[in-house]
RODO-2510 file (C-alpha; in nm, 4 decimals, decimal comma):
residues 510
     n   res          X          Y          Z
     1     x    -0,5466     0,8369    -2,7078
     2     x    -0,3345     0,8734    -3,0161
     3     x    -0,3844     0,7141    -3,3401
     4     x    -0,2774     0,3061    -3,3144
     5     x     0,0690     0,3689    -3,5087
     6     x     0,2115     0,6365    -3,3202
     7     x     0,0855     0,4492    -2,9885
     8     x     0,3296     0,1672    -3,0598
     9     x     0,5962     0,4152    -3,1934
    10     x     0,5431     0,5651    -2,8574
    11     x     0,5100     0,2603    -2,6580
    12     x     0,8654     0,0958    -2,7595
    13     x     1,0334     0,3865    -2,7222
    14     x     0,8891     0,4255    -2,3423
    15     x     0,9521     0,0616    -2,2658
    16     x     1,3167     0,0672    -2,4106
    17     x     1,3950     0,4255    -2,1991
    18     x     1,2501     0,2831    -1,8835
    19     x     1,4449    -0,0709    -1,8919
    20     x     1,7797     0,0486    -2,0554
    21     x     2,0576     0,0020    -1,8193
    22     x     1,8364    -0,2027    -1,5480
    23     x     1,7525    -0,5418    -1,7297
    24     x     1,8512    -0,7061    -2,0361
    25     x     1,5869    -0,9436    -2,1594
    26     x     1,6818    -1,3244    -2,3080
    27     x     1,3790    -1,4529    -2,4904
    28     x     1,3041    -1,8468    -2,3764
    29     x     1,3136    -1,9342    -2,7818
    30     x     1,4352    -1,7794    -3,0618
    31     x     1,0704    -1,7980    -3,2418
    32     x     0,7757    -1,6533    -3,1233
    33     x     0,5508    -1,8936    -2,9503
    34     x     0,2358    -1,9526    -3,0831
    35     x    -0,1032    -2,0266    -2,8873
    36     x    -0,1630    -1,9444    -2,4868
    37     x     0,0956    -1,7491    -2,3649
    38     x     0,1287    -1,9431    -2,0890
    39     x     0,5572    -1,8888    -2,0895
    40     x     0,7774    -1,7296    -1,9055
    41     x     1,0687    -1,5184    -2,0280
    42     x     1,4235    -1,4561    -1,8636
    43     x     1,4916    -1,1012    -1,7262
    44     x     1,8460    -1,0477    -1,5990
    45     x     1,8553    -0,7424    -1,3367
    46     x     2,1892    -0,5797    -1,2763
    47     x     2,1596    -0,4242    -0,8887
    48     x     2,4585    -0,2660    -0,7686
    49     x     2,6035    -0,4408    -0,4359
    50     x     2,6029    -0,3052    -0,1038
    51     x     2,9252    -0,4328    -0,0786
    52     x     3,2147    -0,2089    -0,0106
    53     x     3,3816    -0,3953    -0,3275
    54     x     3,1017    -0,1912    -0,5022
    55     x     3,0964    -0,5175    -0,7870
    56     x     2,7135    -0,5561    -0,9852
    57     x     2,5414    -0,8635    -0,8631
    58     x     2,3105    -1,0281    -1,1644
    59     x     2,0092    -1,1556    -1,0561
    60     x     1,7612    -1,3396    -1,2521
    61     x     1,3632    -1,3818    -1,2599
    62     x     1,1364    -1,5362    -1,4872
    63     x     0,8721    -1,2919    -1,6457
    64     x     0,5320    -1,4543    -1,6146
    65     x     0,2634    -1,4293    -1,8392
    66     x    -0,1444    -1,3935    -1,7590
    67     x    -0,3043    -1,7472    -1,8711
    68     x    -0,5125    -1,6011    -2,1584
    69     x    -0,5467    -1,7268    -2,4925
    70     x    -0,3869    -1,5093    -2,7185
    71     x    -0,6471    -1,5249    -2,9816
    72     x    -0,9103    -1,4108    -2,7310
    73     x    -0,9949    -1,0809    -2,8877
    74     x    -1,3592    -0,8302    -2,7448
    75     x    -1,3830    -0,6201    -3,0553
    76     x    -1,2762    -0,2981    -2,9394
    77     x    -1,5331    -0,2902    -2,6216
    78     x    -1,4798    -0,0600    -2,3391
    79     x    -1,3734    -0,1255    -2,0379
    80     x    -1,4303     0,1996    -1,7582
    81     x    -1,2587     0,1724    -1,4336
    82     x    -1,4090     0,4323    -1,1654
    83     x    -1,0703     0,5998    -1,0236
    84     x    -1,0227     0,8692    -0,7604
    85     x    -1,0505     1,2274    -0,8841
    86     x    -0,7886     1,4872    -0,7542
    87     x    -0,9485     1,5497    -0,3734
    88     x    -0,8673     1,8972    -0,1763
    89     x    -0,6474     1,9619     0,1082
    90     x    -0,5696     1,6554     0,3085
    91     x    -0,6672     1,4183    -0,0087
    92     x    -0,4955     1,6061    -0,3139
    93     x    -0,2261     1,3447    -0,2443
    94     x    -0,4222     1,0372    -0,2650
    95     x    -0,5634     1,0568    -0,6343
    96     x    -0,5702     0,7720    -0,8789
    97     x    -0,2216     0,7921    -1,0620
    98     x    -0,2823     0,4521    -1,1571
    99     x    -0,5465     0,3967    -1,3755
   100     x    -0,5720     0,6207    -1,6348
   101     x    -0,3400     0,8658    -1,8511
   102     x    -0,4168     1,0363    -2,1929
   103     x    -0,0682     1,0564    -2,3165
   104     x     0,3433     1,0135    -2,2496
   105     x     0,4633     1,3383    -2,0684
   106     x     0,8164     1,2135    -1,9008
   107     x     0,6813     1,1221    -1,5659
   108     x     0,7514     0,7630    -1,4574
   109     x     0,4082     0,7147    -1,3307
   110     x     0,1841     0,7852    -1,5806
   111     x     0,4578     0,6912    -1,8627
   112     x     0,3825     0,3432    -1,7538
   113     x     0,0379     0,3640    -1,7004
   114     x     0,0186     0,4556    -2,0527
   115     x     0,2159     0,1857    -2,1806
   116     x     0,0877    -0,0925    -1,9767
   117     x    -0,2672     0,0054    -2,0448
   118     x    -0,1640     0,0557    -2,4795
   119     x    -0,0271    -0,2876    -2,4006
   120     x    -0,3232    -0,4181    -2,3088
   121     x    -0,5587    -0,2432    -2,5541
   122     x    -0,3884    -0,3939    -2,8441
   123     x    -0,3315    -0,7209    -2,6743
   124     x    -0,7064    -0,7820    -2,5993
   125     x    -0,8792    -0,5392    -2,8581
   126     x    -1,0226    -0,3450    -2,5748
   127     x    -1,0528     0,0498    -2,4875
   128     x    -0,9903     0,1233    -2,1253
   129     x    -1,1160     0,4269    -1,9912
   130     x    -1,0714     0,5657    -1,6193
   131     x    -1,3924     0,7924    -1,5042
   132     x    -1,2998     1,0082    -1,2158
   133     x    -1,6330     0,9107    -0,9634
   134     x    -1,6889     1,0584    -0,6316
   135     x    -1,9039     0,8321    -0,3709
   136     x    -1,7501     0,5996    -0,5862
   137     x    -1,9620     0,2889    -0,2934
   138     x    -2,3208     0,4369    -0,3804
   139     x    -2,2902     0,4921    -0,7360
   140     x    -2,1480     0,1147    -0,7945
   141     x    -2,4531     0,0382    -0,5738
   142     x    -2,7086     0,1945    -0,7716
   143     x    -2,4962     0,0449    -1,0628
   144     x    -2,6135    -0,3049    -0,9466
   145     x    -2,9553    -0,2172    -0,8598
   146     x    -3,0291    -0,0890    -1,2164
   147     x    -2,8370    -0,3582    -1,3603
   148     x    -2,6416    -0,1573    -1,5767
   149     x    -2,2612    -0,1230    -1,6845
   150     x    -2,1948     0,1955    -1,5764
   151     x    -1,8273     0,0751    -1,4475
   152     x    -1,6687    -0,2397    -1,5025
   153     x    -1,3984    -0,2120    -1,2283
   154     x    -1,4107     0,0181    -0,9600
   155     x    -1,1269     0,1384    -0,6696
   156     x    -1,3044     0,2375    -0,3726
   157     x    -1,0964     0,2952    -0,0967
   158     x    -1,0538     0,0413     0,1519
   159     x    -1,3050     0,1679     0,4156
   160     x    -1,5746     0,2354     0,2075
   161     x    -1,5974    -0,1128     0,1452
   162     x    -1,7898    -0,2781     0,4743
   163     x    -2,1336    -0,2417     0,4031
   164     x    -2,1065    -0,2630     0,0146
   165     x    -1,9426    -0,5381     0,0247
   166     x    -2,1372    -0,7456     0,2589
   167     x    -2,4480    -0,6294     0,0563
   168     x    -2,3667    -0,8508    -0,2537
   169     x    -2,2910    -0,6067    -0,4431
   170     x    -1,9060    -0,7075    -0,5704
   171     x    -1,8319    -1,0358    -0,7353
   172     x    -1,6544    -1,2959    -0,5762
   173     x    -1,2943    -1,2720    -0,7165
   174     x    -1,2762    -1,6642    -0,7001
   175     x    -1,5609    -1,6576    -0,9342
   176     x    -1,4112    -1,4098    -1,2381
   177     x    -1,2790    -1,5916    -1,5163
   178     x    -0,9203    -1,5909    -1,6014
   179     x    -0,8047    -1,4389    -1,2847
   180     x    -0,5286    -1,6420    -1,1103
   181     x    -0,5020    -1,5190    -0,7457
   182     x    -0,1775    -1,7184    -0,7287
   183     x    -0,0142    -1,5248    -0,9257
   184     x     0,2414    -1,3101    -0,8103
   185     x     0,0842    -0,9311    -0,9399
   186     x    -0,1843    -0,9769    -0,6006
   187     x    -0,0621    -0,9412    -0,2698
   188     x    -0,0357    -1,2451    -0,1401
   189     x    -0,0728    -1,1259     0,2336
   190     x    -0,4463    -0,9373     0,0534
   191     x    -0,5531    -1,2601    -0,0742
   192     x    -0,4637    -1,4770     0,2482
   193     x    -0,5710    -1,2478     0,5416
   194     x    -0,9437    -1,1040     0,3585
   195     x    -1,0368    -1,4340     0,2094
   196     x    -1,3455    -1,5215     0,4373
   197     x    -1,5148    -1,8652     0,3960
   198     x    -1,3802    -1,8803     0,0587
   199     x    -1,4781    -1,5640    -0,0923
   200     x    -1,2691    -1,2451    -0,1713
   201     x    -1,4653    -0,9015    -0,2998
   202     x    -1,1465    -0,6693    -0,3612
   203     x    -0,8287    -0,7266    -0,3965
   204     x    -0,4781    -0,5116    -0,4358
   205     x    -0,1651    -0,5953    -0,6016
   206     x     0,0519    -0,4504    -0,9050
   207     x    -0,1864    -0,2916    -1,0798
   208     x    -0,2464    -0,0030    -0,7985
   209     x    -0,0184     0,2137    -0,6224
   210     x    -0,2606     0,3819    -0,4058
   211     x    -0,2080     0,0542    -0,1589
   212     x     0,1641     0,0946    -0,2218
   213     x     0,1421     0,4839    -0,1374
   214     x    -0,0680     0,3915     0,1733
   215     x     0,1586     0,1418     0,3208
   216     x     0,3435     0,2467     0,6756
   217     x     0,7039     0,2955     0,6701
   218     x     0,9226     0,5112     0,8899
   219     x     1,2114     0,7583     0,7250
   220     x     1,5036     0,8652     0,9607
   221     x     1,6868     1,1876     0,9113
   222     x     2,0978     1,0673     0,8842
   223     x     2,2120     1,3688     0,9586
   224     x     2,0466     1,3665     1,3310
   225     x     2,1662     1,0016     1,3507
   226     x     2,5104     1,1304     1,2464
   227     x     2,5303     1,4480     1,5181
   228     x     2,3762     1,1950     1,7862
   229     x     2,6076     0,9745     1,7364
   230     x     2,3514     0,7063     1,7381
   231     x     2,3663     0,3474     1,5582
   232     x     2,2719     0,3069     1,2031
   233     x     1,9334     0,2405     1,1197
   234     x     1,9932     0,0297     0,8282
   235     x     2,1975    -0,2145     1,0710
   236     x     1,9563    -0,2200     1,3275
   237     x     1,7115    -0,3590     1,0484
   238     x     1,9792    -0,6325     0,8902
   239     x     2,0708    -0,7454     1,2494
   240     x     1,7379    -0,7922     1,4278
   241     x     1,7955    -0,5515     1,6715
   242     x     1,5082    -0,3440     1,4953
   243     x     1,2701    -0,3001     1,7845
   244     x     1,0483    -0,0896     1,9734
   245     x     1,2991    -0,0425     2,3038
   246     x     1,5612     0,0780     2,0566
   247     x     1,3212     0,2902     1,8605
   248     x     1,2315     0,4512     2,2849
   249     x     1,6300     0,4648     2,3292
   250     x     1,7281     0,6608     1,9903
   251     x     1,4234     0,9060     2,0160
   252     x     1,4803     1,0158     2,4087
   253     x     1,7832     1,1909     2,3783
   254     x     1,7218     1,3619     1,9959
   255     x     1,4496     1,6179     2,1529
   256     x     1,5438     1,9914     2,1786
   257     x     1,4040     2,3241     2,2847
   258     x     1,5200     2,5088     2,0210
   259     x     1,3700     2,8578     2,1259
   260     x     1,4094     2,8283     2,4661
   261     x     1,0565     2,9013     2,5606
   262     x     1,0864     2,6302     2,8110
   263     x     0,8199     2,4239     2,6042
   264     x     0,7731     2,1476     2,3001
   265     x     0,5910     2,2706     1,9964
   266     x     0,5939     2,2898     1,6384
   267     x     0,9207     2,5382     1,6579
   268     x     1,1347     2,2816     1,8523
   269     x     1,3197     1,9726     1,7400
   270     x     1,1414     1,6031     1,8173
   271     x     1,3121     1,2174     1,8459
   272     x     0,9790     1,0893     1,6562
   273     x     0,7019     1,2464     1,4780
   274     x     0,3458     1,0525     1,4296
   275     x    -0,0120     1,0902     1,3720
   276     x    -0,2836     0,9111     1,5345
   277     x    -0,4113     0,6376     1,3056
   278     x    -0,0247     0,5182     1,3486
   279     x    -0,1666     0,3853     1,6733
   280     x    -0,3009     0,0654     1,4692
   281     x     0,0024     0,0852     1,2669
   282     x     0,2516     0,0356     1,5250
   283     x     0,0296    -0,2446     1,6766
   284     x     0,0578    -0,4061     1,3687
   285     x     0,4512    -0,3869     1,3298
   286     x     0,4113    -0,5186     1,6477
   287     x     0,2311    -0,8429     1,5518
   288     x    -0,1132    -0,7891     1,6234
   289     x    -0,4162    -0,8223     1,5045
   290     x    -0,7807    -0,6665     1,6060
   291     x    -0,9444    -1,0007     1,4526
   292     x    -0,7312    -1,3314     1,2665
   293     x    -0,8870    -1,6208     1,0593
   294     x    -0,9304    -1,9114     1,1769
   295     x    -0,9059    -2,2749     1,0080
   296     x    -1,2012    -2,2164     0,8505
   297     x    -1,1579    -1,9022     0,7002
   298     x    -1,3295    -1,7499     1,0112
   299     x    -1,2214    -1,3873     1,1518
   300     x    -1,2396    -1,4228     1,5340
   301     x    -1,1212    -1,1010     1,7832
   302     x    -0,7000    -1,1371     1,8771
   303     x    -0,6912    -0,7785     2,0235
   304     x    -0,8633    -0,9090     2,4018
   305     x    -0,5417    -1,0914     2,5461
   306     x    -0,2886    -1,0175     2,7760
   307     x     0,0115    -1,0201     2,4824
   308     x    -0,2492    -0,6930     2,3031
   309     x    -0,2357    -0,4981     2,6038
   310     x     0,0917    -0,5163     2,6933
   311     x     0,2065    -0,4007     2,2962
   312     x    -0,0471    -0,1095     2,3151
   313     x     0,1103     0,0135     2,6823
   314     x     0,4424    -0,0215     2,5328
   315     x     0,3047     0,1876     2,2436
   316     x     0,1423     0,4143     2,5034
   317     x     0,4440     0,4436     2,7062
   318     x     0,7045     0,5365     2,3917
   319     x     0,4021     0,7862     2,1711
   320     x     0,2240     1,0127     2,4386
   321     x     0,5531     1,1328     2,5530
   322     x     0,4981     1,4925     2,4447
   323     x     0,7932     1,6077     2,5600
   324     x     1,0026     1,4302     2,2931
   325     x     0,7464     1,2967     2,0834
   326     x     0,4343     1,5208     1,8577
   327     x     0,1464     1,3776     1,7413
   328     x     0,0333     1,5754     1,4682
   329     x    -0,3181     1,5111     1,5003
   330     x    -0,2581     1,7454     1,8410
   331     x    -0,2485     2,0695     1,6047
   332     x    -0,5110     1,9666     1,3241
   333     x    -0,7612     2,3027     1,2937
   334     x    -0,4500     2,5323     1,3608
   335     x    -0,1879     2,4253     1,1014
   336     x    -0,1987     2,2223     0,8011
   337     x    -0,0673     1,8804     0,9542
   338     x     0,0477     1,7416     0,6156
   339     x     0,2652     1,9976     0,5013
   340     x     0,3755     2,0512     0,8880
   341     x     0,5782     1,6847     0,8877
   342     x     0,6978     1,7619     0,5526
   343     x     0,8558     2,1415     0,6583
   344     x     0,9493     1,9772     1,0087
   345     x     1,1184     1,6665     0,8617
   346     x     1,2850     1,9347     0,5715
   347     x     1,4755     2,1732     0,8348
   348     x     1,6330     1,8853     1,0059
   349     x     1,3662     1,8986     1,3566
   350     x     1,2510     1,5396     1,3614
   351     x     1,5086     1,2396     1,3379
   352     x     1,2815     0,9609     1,2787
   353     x     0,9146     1,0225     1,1113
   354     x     0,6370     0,7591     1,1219
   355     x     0,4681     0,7890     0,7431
   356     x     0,2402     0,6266     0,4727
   357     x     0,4559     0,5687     0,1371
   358     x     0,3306     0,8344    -0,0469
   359     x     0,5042     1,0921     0,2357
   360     x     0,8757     1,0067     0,0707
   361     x     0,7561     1,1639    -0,2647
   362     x     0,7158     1,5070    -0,0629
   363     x     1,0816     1,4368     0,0866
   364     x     1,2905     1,3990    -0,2711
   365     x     1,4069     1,7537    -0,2625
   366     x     1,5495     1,7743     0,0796
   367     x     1,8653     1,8895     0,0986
   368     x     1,9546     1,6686     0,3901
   369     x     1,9677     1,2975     0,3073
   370     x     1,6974     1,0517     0,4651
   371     x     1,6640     0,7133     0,4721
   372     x     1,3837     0,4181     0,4574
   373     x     1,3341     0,2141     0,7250
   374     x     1,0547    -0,0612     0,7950
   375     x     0,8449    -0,0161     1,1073
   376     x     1,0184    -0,1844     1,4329
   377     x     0,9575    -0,4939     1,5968
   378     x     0,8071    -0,5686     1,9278
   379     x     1,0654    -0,7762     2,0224
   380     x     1,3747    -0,9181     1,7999
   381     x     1,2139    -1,2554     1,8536
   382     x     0,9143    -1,1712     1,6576
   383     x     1,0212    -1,3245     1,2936
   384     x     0,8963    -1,0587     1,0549
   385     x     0,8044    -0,7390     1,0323
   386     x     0,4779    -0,6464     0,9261
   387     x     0,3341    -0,2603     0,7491
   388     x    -0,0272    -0,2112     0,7588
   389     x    -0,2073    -0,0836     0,4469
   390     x    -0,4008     0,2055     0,5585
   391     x    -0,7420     0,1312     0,5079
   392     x    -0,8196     0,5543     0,4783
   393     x    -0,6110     0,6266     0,1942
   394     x    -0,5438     0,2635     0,0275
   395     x    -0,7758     0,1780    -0,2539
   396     x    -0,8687    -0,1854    -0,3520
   397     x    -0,9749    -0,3542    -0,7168
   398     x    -1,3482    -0,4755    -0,7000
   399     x    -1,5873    -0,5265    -1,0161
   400     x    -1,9324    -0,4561    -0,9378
   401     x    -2,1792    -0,7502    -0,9554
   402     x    -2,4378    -0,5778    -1,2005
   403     x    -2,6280    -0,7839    -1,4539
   404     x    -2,5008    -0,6000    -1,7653
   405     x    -2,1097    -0,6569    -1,6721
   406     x    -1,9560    -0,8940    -1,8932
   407     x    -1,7106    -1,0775    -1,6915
   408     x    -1,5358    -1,2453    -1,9200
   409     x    -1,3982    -0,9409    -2,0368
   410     x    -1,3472    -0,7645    -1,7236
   411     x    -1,1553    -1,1082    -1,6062
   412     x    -0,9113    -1,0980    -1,8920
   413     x    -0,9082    -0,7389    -1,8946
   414     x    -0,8163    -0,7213    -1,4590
   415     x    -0,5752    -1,0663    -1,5389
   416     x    -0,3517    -0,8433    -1,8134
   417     x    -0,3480    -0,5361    -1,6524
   418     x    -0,2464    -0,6910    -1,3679
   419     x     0,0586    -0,9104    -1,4878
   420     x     0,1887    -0,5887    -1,7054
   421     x     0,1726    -0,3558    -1,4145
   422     x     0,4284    -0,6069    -1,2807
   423     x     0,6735    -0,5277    -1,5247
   424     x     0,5822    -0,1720    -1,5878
   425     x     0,4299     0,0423    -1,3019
   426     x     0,5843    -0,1927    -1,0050
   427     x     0,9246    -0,1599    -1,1584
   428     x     0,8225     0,3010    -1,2403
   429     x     0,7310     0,3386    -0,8307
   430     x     1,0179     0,1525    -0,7151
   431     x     1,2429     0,4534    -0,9578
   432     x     1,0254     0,7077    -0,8135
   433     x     1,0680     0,6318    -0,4588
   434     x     1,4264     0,6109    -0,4577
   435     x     1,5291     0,7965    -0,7670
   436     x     1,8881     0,9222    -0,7491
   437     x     1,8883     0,8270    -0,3964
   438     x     1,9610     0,4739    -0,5167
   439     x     2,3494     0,5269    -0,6060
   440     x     2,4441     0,6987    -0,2458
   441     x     2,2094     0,4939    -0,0881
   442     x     2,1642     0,0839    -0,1873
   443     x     2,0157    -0,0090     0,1602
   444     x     1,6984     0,1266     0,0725
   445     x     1,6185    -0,0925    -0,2049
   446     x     1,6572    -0,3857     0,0250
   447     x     1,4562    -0,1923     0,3086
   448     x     1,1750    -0,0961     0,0617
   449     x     1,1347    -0,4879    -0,0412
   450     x     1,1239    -0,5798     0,3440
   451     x     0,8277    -0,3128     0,3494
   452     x     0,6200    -0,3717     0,0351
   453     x     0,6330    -0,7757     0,1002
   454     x     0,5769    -0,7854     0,4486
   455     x     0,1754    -0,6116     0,4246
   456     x    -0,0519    -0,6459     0,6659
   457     x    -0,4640    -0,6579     0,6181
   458     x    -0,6481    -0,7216     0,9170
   459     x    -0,9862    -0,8001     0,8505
   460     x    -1,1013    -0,6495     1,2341
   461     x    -0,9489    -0,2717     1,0808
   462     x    -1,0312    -0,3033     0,7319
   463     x    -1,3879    -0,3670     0,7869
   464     x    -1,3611    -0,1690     1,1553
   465     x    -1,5194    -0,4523     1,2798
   466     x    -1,6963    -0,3338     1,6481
   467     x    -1,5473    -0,0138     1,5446
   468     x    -1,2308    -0,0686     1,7306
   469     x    -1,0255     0,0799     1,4713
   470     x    -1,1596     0,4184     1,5080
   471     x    -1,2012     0,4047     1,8501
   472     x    -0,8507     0,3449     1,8968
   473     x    -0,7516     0,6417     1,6609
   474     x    -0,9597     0,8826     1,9110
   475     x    -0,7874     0,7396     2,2049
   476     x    -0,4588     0,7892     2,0870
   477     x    -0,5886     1,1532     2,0142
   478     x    -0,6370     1,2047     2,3600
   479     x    -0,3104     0,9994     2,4907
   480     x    -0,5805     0,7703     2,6644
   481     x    -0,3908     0,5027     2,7792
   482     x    -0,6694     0,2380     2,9663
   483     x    -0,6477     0,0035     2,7129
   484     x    -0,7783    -0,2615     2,9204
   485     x    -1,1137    -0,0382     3,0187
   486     x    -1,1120     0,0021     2,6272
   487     x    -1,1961    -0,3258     2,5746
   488     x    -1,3643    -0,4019     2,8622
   489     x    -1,6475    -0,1416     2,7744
   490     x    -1,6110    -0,2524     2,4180
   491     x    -1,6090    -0,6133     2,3943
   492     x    -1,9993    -0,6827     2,4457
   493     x    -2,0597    -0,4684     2,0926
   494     x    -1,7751    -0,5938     1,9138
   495     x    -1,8791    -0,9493     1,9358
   496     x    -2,2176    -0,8858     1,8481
   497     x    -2,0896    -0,7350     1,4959
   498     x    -1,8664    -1,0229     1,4596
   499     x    -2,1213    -1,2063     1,4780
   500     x    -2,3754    -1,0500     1,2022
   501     x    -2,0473    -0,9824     0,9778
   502     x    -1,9876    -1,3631     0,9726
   503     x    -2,3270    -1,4160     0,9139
   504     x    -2,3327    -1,1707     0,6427
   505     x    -2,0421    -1,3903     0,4670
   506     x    -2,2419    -1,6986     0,4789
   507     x    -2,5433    -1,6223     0,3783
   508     x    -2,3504    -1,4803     0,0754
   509     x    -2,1656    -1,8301     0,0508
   510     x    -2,4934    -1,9944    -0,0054
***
């Protein structure tokens, strides 16, 4: 990094370019407050409305601070965070563009990185360093073997996480100083659904935006809805009419043979476009579960009941239609799938496109406009709706429970970066994602906050517990639709690994 003077030069002139225009900041006193910077400070956000009267709405929210002392200081010590190097093909779009960045270079993302992590480095007296690590689970597990601090904070991807995890070798979260899990900068719906007799080994919230580029979402081309004459996407969402028998009803009659070959491939025009692991997605969105805690912080199976089977037949019934619908799993080894959707969703051939977050990035030079749209309901009497976290992409914050690791420092350290990624890197993705779509298009501010706060982490598919998540990926390959002789044949297995995972958990509670 540069020297410390031209880092702060640097860093107010990012932090005054990023919030100029968008929030005007009151401080709570006109001194500085002295001691633990346990405060909170006013933020007014001007939003424009979605009104047709087109007036600003002012809405206000308290900044809140990390409860660290502010004279607690660790002498210019290192901190490295293992991070996700730049993968090939299918993974070149699932890096870490949150950790680490050497300098300001214009681009939202790693403009805020850079300040958020300067902010931190003066704050604390620290030097934080991302290592790009491949087999980033064995080399935190040699890590604890030796004993040694190799990394302080790693960000292995979600489903890498099963056996390291449940072989002691992360630290408790509810055991690292100085990190608040109430706080608003973790996910909430992370902390709740993987806390498991009390303990939680990884965690996501503000400070990545791997989990926020791996959560599901569905985009909608408005042109399509326009020449269909069909209903408006964004009203279906605001009046609770959302659901999956209007998603069946808009993409039956938007499928066309465009070359007349008398059959549906990549060349033709499609109602919906998904890939498999959206099988678990859509199960989700439609209030499921493979496995829910119980009172006691207990995972137990919710996937073997009559209300399960009939979501995945109605899933069955609406995705293996191949006629109107293309999975693009169906042409993986011929094409390249990834940039297929993108090139597909481009020339106007798909009106409504099943994605991860990360997708919409791919979209922002389309010519046509698009919109954001949460994933339907089952039913509009289910009360939310819900957007899994992909558990093959997403990455998750763990620190590695190695002898050598000072934890003090990595809990004040984690607690900082944390609450200024709140007001830094949350605020730069939101920009990035809908960019100048924002003016033309206000709805998807609101539809994007329905998204990113309704998360779902199911403890059965993050840990593939009786591997039923996978399973269900290679059914949906297939357009297998026995769901009931699914579980039937699997349900003998899948208890037994219940069983030792729980186990696992308490003997690492004792």
């Amino acid at each position: 990094m540069k020297s410390t003077a031209v880092k702060k030069v640097l860093s107010i002139i990012l932090t005054l370019s990023m919030f100029a225009g968008l929030f005007s900041i009151t401080s709570c006193s006109e001194n500085e407050t002295s001691g633990n910077q346990n405060q909170t400070e006013k933020i007014t956000e001007t939003t424009e409305s979605s009104s047709e009267s087109g007036v600003s709405e002012e809405t206000s929210e308290e900044r809140i601070y990390p409860d660290i002392p502010d004279d607690l200081k660790f002498n210019g010590e290192e901190v490295r965070i293992a991070m996700h190097p730049i993968g090939g093909e299918n993974w070149q779009d699932w890096l870490s563009r949150d950790i680490d960045a050497e300098e300001y270079n214009g681009e939202i993302i790693n403009d805020a990185v850079y300040s958020r992590n300067l902010a931190v480095e003066e704050k604390l007296n620290v030097k934080i360093t991302g290592i790009e690590t491949t087999d980033m689970a064995n080399k935190v597990k040699q890590q604890v073997m030796a004993g040694t601090d190799d990394f302080h904070i790693s960000t292995e991807r979600i489903a890498g996480l099963d056996n390291i995890v449940r072989t002691g070798c992360y630290v408790n979260f509810y055991d690292l100083p100085y990190v608040d899990l109430e706080k608003p900068w973790y996910d909430q719906n992370m902390v709740d659904a993987c806390t498991i007799l009390n303990q939680l080994y990884f965690v996501t919230g503000d400070l990545l935006i791997l989990d926020d580029d791996s959560t599901a979402a569905m985009v909608f081309n408005k042109d399509l809805v326009r020449d269909y004459n069909l209903e408006s996407p964004y009203g279906l969402v605001s009046n609770n009419q959302w659901i999956f028998d209007k998603m069946n009803e808009m993409v039956t009659g938007a499928a066309k043979d465009l070359n007349g070959d008398g059959k549906m491939d990549v060349d033709d025009q499609y109602g919906l476009m998904w890939q498999r692991d959206g099988v678990v997605s859509f199960f989700h969105a439609a209030g499921g579960r493979i496995t829910q805690n119980n009172s006691e912080g207990i995972p137990e199976f919710s996937i073997e009941n009559e209300q399960s089977i009939n979501v995945f037949n109605k899933i069955f019934e609406i995705m293996y239609r191949d006629d109107i619908v293309i999975n693009l799993h169906h042409y993986e080894g011929k094409q390249d799938i990834y940039q297929l959707q993108t090139k597909m969703f481009k020339e106007n051939r798909v009106l409504l496109m099943w994605i991860r977050m990360r997708v919409v990035e791919t979209l922002r030079d389309m010519e046509t406009d698009f919109g954001i749209i949460p994933m339907p309901k089952y039913t509009s009497e289910q009360p939310d709706y819900y957007h899994t976290v992909s558990r093959y992409t997403s990455a998750a914050i763990g620190v590695p429970n190695s002898a050598a690791v000072n934890f003090d420092l990595v809990g004040a350290v984690l607690e900082s970066l944390s609450a200024e990624s709140r007001y830094t890197l949350r605020e730069a993705y939101y920009d990035k994602n809908l960019g100048t779509k924002l003016a033309r298009d206000p709805e998807s501010t609101d539809m994007l906050d329905i998204i990113m706060n309704s998360r779902v982490y199911d403890t059965g598919d993050i840990y593939n517990i009786g591997n039923l998540t996978w399973d269900l990926v290679f059914m949906s390959q297939t357009n297998d639709s026995n769901i009931t002789s699914f579980l039937k044949k699997r349900s003998k297995a899948a208890n037994k690994q219940l069983e030792k995972f729980i186990n696992d958990f308490e003997k690492m509670a004792e």
